[in-house]
LODRENZA-757097 format. One record per residue (C-alpha): residue number from 1; residue in one letter; x, y, z. Coordinates in pm, whole numbers, padded with zeros to 5 digits. Example, Ala and Ser with C-alpha at 12.3 -4.5 7.8 and 13.67 -1.06 7.14 Angstrom:
! LODRENZA-757097
    n  res       u       v       w
    1    a   01230  -00450   00780
    2    s   01367  -00106   00714
! end
This chain:
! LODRENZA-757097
    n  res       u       v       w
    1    x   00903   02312  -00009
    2    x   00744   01990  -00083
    3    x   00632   01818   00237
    4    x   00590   01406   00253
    5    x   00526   01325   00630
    6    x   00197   01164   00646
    7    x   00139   01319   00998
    8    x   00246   01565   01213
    9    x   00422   01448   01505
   10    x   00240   01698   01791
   11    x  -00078   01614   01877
   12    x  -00342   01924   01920
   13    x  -00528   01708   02222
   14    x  -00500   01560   02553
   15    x  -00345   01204   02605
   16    x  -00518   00913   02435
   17    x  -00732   00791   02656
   18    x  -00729   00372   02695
   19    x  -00888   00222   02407
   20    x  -00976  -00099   02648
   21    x  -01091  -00288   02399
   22    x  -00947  -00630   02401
   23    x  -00560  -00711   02304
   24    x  -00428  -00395   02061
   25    x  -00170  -00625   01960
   26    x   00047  -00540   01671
   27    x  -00050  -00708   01352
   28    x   00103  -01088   01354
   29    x   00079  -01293   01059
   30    x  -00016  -01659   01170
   31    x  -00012  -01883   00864
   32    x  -00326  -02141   00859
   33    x  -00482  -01909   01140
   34    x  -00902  -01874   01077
   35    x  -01093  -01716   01331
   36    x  -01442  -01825   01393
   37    x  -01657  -01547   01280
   38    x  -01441  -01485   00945
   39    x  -01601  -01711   00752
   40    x  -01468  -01750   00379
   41    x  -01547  -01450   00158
   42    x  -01655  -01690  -00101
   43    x  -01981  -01778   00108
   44    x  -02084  -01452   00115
   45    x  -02181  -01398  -00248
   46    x  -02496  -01293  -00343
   47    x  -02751  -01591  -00449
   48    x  -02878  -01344  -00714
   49    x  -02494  -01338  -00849
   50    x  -02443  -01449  -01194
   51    x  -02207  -01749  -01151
   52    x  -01876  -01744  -01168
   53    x  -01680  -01817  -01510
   54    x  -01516  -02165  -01476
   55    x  -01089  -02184  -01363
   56    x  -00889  -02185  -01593
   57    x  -00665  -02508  -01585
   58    x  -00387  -02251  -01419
   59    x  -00599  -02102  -01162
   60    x  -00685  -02501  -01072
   61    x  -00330  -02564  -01054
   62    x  -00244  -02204  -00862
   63    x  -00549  -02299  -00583
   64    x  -00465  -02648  -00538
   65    x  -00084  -02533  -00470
   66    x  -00250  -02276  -00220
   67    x  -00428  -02558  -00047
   68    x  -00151  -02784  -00018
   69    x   00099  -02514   00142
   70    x  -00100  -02330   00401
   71    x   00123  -02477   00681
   72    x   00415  -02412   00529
   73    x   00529  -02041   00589
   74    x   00866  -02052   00354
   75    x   00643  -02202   00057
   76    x   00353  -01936   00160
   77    x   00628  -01636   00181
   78    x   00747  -01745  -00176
   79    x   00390  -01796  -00313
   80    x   00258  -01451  -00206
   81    x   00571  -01261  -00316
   82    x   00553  -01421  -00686
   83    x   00165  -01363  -00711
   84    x   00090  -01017  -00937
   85    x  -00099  -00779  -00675
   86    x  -00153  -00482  -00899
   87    x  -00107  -00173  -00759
   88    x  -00094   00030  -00433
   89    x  -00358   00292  -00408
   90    x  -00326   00411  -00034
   91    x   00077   00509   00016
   92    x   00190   00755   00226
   93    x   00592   00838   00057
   94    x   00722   00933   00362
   95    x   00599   00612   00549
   96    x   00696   00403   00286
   97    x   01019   00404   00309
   98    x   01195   00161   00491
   99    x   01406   00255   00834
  100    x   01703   00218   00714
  101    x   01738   00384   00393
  102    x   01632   00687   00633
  103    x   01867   00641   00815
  104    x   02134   00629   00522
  105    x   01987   00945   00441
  106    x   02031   01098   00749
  107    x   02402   00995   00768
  108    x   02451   01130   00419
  109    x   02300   01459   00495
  110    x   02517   01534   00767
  111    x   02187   01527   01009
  112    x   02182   01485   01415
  113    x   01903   01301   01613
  114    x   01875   01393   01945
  115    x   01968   01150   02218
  116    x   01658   01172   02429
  117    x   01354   01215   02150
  118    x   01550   01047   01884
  119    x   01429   01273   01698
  120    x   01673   01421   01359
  121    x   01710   01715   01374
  122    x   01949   02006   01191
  123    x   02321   02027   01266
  124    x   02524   02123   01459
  125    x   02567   01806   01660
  126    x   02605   01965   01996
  127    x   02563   01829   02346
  128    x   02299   01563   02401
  129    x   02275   01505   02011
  130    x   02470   01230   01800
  131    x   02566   01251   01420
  132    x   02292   01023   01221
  133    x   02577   00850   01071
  134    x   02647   00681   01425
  135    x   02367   00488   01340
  136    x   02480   00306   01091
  137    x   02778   00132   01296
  138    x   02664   00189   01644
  139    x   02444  -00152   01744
  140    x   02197  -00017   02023
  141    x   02174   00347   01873
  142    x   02078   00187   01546
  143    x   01794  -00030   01687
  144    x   01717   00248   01941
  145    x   01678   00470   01612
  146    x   01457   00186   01417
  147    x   01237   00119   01723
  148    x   01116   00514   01738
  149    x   01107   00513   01384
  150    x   00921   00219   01325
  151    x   00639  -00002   01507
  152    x   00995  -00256   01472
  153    x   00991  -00449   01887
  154    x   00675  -00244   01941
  155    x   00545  -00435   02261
  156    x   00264  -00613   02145
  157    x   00010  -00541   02441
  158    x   00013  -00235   02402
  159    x  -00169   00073   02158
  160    x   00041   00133   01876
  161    x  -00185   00421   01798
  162    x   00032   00749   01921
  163    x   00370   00535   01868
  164    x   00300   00508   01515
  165    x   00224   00852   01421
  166    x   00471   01021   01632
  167    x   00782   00809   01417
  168    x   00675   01067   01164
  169    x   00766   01386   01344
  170    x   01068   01210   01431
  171    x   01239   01069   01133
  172    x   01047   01421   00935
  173    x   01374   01636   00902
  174    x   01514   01379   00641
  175    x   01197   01309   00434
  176    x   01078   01644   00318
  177    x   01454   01675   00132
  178    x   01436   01398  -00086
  179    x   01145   01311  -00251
  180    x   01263   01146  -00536
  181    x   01543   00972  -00384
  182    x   01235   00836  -00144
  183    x   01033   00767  -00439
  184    x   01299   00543  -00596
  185    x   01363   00284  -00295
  186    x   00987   00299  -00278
  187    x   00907   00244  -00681
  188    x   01179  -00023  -00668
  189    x   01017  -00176  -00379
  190    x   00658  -00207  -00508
  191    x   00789  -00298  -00838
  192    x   00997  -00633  -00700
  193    x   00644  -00720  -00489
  194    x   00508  -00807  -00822
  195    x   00328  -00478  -00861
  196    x   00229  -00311  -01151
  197    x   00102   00094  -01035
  198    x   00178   00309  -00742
  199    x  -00070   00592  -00633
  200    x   00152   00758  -00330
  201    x   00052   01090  -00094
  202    x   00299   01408  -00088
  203    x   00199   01759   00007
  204    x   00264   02014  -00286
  205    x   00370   02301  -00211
  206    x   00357   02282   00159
  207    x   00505   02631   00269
  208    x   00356   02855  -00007
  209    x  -00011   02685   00079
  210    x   00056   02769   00460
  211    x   00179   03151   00376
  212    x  -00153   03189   00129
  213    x  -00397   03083   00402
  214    x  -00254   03323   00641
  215    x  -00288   03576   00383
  216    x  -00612   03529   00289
  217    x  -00787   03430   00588
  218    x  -01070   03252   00668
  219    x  -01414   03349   00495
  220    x  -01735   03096   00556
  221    x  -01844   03210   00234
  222    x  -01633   02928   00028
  223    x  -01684   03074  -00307
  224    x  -01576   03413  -00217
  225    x  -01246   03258  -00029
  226    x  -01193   03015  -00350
  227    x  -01192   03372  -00520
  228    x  -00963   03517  -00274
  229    x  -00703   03237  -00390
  230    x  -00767   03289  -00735
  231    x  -00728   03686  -00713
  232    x  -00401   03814  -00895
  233    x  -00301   03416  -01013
  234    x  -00230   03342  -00622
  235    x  -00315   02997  -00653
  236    x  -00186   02929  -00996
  237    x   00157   03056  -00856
  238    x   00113   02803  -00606
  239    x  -00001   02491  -00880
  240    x   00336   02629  -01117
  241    x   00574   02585  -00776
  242    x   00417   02225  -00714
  243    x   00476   02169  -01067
  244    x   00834   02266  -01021
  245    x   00883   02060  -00738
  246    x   00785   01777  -00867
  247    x   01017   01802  -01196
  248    x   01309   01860  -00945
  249    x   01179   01540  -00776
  250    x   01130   01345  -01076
  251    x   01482   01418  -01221
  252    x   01604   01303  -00849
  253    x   01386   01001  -00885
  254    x   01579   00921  -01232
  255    x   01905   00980  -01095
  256    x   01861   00733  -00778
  257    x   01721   00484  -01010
  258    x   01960   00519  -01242
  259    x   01663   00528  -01514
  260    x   01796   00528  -01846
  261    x   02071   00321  -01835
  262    x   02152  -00011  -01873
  263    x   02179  -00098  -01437
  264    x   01806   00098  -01460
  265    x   01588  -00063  -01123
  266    x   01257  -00189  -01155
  267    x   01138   00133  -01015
  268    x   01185   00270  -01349
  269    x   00895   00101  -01565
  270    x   00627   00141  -01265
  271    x   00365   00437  -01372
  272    x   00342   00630  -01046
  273    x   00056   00918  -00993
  274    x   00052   01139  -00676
  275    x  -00189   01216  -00436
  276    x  -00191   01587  -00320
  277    x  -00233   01554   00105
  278    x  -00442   01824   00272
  279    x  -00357   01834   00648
  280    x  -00684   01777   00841
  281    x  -00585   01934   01195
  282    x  -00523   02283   01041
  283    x  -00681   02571   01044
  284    x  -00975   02552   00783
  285    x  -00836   02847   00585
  286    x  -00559   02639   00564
  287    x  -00704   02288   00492
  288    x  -00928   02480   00227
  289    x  -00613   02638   00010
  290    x  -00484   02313   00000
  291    x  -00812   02168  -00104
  292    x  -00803   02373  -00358
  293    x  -00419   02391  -00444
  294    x  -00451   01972  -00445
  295    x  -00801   01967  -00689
  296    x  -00659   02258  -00972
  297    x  -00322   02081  -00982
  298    x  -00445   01759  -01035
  299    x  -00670   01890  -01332
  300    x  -00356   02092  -01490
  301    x  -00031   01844  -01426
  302    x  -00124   01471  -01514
  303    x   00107   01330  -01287
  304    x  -00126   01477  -01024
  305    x  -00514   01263  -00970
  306    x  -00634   01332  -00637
  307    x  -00667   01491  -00294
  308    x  -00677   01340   00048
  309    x  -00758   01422   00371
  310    x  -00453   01296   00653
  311    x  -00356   01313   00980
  312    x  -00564   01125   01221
  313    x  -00903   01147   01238
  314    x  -00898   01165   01579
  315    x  -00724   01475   01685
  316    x  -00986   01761   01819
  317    x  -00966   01942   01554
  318    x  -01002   01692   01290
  319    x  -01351   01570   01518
  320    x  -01451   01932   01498
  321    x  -01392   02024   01202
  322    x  -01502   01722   00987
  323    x  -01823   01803   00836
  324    x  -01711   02175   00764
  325    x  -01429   01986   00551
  326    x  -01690   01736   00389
  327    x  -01855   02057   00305
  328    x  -01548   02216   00143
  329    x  -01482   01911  -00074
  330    x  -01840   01936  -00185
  331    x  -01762   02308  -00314
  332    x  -01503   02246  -00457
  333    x  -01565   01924  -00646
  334    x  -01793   02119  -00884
  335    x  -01554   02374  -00922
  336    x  -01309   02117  -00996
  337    x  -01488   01817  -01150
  338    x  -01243   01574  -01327
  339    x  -01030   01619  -01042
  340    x  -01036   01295  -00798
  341    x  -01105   01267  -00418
  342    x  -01043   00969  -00214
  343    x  -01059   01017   00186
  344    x  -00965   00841   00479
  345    x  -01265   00810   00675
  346    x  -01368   00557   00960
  347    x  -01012   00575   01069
  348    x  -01255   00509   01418
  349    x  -01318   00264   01702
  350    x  -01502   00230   02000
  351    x  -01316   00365   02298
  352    x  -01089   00607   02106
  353    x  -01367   00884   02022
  354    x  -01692   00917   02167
  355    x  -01984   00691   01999
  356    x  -02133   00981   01846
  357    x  -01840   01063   01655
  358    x  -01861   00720   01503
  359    x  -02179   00746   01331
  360    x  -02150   00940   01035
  361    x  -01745   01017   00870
  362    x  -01796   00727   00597
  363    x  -02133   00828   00560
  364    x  -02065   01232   00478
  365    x  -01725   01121   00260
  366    x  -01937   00915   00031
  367    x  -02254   01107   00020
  368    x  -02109   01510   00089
  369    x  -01745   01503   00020
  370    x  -01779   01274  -00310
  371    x  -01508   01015  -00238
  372    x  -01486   00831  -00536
  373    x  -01240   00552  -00269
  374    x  -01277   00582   00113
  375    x  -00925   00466   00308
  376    x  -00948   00251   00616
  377    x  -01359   00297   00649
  378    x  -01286   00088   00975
  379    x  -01566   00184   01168
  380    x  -01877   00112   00925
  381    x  -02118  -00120   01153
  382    x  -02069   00211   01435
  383    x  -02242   00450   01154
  384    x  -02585   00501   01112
  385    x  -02796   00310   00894
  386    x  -02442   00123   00769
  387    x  -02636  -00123   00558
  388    x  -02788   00140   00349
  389    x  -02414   00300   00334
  390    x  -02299  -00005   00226
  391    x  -02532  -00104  -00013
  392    x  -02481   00279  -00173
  393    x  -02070   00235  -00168
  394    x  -02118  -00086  -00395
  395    x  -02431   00002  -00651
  396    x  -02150   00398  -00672
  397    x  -01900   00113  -00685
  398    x  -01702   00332  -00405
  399    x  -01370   00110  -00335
  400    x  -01243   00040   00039
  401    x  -00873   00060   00061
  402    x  -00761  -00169   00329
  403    x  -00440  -00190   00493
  404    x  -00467  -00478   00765
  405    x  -00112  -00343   00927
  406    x  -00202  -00022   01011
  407    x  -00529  -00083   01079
  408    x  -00392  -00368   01333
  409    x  -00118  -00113   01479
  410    x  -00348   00187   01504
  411    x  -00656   00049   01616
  412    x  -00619  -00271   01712
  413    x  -00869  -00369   01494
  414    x  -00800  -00726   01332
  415    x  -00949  -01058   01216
  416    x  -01316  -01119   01248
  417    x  -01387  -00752   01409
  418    x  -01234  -00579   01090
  419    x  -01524  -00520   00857
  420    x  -01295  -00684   00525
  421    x  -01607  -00935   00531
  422    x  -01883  -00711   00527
  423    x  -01789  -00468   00290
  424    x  -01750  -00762   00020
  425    x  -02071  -00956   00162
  426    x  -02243  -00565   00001
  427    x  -02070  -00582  -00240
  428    x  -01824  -00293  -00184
  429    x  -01465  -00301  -00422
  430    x  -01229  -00374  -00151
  431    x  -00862  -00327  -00256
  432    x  -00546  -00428  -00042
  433    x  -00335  -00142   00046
  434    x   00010  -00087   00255
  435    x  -00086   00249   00389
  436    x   00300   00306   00600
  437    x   00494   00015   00492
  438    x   00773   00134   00606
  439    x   00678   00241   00953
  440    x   00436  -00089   00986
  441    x   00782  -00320   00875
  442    x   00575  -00489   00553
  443    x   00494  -00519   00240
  444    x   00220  -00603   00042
  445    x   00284  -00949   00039
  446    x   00225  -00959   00335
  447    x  -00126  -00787   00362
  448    x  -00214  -01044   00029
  449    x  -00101  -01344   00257
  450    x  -00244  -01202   00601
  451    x  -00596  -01138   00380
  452    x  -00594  -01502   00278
  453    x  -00511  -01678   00649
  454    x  -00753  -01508   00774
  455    x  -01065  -01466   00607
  456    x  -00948  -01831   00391
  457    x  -00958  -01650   00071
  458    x  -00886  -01867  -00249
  459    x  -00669  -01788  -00554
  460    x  -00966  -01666  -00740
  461    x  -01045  -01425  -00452
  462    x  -00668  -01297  -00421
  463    x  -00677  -01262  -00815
  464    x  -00989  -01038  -00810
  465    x  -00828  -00846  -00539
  466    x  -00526  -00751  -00773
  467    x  -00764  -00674  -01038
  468    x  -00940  -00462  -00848
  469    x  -00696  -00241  -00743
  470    x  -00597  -00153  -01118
  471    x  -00974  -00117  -01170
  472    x  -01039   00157  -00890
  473    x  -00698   00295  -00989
  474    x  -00697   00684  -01067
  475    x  -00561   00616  -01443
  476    x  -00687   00738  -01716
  477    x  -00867   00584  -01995
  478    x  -01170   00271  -02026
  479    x  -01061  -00056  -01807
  480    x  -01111  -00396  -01978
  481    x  -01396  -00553  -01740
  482    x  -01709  -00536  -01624
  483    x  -01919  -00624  -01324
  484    x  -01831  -00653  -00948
  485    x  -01611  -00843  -00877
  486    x  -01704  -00949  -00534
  487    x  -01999  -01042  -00615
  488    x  -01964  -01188  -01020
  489    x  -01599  -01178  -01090
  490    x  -01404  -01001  -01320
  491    x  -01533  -01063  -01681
  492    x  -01376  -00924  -02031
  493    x  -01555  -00642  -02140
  494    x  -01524  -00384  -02471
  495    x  -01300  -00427  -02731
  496    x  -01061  -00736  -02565
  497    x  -01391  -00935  -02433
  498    x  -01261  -01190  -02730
  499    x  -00921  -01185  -02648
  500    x  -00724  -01389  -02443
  501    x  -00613  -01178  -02136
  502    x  -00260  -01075  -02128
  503    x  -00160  -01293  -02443
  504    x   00111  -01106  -02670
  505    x  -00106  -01124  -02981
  506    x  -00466  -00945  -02922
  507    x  -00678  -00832  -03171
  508    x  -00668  -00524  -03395
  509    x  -00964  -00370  -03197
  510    x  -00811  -00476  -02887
  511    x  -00437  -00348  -02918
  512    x  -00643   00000  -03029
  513    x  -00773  -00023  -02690
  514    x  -00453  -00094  -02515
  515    x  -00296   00184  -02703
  516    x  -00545   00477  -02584
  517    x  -00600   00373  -02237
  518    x  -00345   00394  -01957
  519    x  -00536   00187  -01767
  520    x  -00607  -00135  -02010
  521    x  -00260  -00103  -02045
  522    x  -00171  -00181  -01736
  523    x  -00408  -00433  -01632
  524    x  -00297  -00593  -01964
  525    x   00051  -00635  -01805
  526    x  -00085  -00781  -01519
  527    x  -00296  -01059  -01678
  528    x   00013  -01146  -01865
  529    x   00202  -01147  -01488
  530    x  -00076  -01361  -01362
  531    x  -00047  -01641  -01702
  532    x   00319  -01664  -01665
  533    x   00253  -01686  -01256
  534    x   00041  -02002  -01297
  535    x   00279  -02157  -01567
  536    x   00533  -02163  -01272
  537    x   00285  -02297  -01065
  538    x   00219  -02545  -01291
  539    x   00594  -02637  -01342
  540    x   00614  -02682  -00958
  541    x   00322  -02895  -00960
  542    x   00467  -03117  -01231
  543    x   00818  -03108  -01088
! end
């Protein structure tokens, strides 16, 4: 069985104790709002940084629209949805989807949800349980079924923190059946949002992984329990049934979608990679064979490019376990070297672990674990020497995937105390990411349009943000630009540096480019996105 839930819904800890930091408010967006201290990204650059390249005549027209309808939320909604924002690198499937397509699913699968958890469960329906389908025609049970589901009415004052990762336990009996149905509604969703790549989180092989750890045990010697795995083709057993799954899902994927035929959704053209999840709160034997299950398959079934770490960093295990995992990773990166690792780390804040356990997660992801992306990396200014961390993430060019939502709902952490400033003041990649969208109740627009009330980022800014997160993406093959782009911009590079960006026409040297790499192809579609994005802008303006 393939599993999608990002998180388990039981907690191996006491309460959460009070954060008492300030308001943890759920994330509002507030058009035109600017705190204080988040000062414009744009006068953070470097002085040493080469200057920018001069706007084109459409990014002139695209900022000056910007400008003129920051007060106007309808023109801002439309503005943001339209703009290309390349592709979503930090996606949890089962959090993606929205509420109510859940809930279809539910209904359709004949499930129950308990009348006191709310929690789906198998049939029979029996006392104190109601069939899922009541929830599509019954008012209150339907919006008593989206509020546990979803941070949707979560009351604003309070921690959103245990809410938010207990709606996955809850809504987890309908998820783990349907990947590719889930996939689809999400695809299609990212797809419409004027997105170009999806990187989303599943866990292969979920009950064969558990049943192989409890086989083999735990061994501290990580080389002789990689061997244990490997002994008699265990673990290639296990990368064949993920392999298997995920043909079952795609072929699922292609029916919902309707792929193939002439009513095919947008879903359909979006190139979608997986990210293998390793549950952080489990036993180490456990979180090892999935370390490993994650890393082989991704080197042996290209729709596989990574392994993360979820699960919140909080949990007592996760704290105690940490560094013994950063250890792991380190193992088994040279065993499997072309496979990718991106981590959540700094998932953190003052009040909801002790200070010690701030110092050093970003720190031991980047420098032991070899995260090639870190997700959330909320807590950077609480670990030690943070400067010099920074300054290492940008000259490795180690991206920051940041999802203001969650980070908002989780953490309370928003506005000028999220670190989306510093990170690009060093010079860090910083790419916008959804995380849950789903269980948050956004999009992507609406971290793009939350990025650029807040911190008054410009057009050129929100551009380089899209291009980044095609850059950073795990697809194979050479990008087309060069440089950071916080600190220089994005500039042509290689075989299209002569070539108009996106045009229809490029080069012979170019299109050989665009024919070998995955990647240039993609970004190629975008640039072409953003060209025919300004020509609307410019049609506006003129109108």
């Amino acid at each position: 069985m393939i599993s999608v839930n990002r998180r388990s819904a039981r907690r191996p800890r006491g309460p959460l104790a009070p954060i008492g930091l300030g308001a943890l408010a759920v994330l509002t967006l507030l058009p035109g709002s600017l705190p204080a201290a988040a000062q414009p990204v744009a006068a953070t650059r470097s002085p040493a940084s080469a200057p920018l390249p001069a706007p084109t005549h459409g990014e002139s027209l695209a900022s000056a629209r910007l400008t003129t309808i920051r007060h106007d939320p309808a023109a801002l909604k439309a503005f943001f949805t339209a703009l290309p924002k390349g592709g979503d690198l930090h996606n949890h499937l089962s959090g993606a989807v929205s509420t109510e397509y859940l809930i279809s699913l539910a209904a359709e699968d004949g499930l129950c949800i308990d009348g006191t958890t709310l929690t789906a469960v198998q049939p029979p329906c029996g006392p104190g349980r109601r069939p899922a389908s009541d929830a599509l025609s019954d008012g209150p049970f339907r919006r008593s079924v989206l509020q546990a589901w979803s941070m949707q009415d979560f009351p604003p004052a309070q921690s959103g923190h245990d809410h938010f990762f207990d709606t996955f336990g809850k809504f987890g009996e309908v998820t783990w059946r349907h990947r590719g149905k889930l996939l689809a509604e999400v695809a299609n969703s990212v797809a419409k949002q004027s997105q170009f790549y999806l990187e989303t989180m599943v866990t292969p092989a979920s009950d064969g992984a558990r049943d192989l750890a409890a086989e083999v045990g735990w061994d501290p010697d990580l080389a002789r329990l990689h061997s244990k795995l490997l002994a008699g083709g265990k673990l290639d057993k296990l990368v064949a049934e993920a392999s298997r799954e995920t043909d079952e899902s795609d072929t699922e994927f292609r029916t919902a979608a309707q792929c193939g035929t002439p009513r095919a959704e947008a879903g359909c053209r979006l190139p979608v990679r997986w990210i293998s999840q390793v549950s952080r709160g489990s036993s180490p034997e456990r979180v090892f064979t999935q370390m490993a299950l994650g890393l082989r398959l991704a080197e042996r079934d290209k729709r596989f490019v990574a392994v993360n770490l979820v699960q919140p960093e909080d949990w007592d295990s996760s704290l105690q376990n940490y560094s013994l995992q950063m250890r792991m990773l380190d193992y088994l990166h040279r065993v499997y070297p072309k496979a990718h690792i991106t981590l959540h780390a700094g998932e953190l804040w003052p009040g909801l672990v002790k200070p010690e356990d701030l110092t050093f997660h970003i720190g031991e992801a980047v420098n032991a674990a070899h995260a090639e992306r870190i997700g959330h990396g909320v807590d950077l200014v609480h670990e030690d020497n943070w400067r010099q961390l920074a300054r290492t993430m940008a000259t490795r060019q180690i991206a920051v995937e940041v999802p203001f939502s969650s980070n908002a709902q989780i953490l309370g952490v928003k506005g000028a105390d999220h670190p989306f400033t510093t990170y690009r003041a060093y010079g860090v990649p910083v790419v916008l990411a959804t995380d849950d969208p789903g269980v948050s109740r956004i999009d992507i627009s609406h971290e793009y349009q939350y990025a650029a009330t807040t911190y008054g980022l410009g057009y050129r800014d929100l551009k380089d943000l899209a291009r980044a997160s095609l850059e950073y993406a795990f697809l194979p093959g050479a990008g087309l630009w060069q440089g950071n782009p916080t600190r220089d911009g994005y500039r042509l590079a290689g075989p299209c540096r002569h070539d108009r960006p996106g045009t229809d026409n490029p080069r012979q040297q170019c299109r050989r480019l665009l024919d070998a790499s995955a990647k240039a192809r993609v970004q190629w579609r975008q640039e072409a996105a953003f060209a025919a994005f300004e020509r609307r802008i410019a049609t506006i303006t003129a109108g």
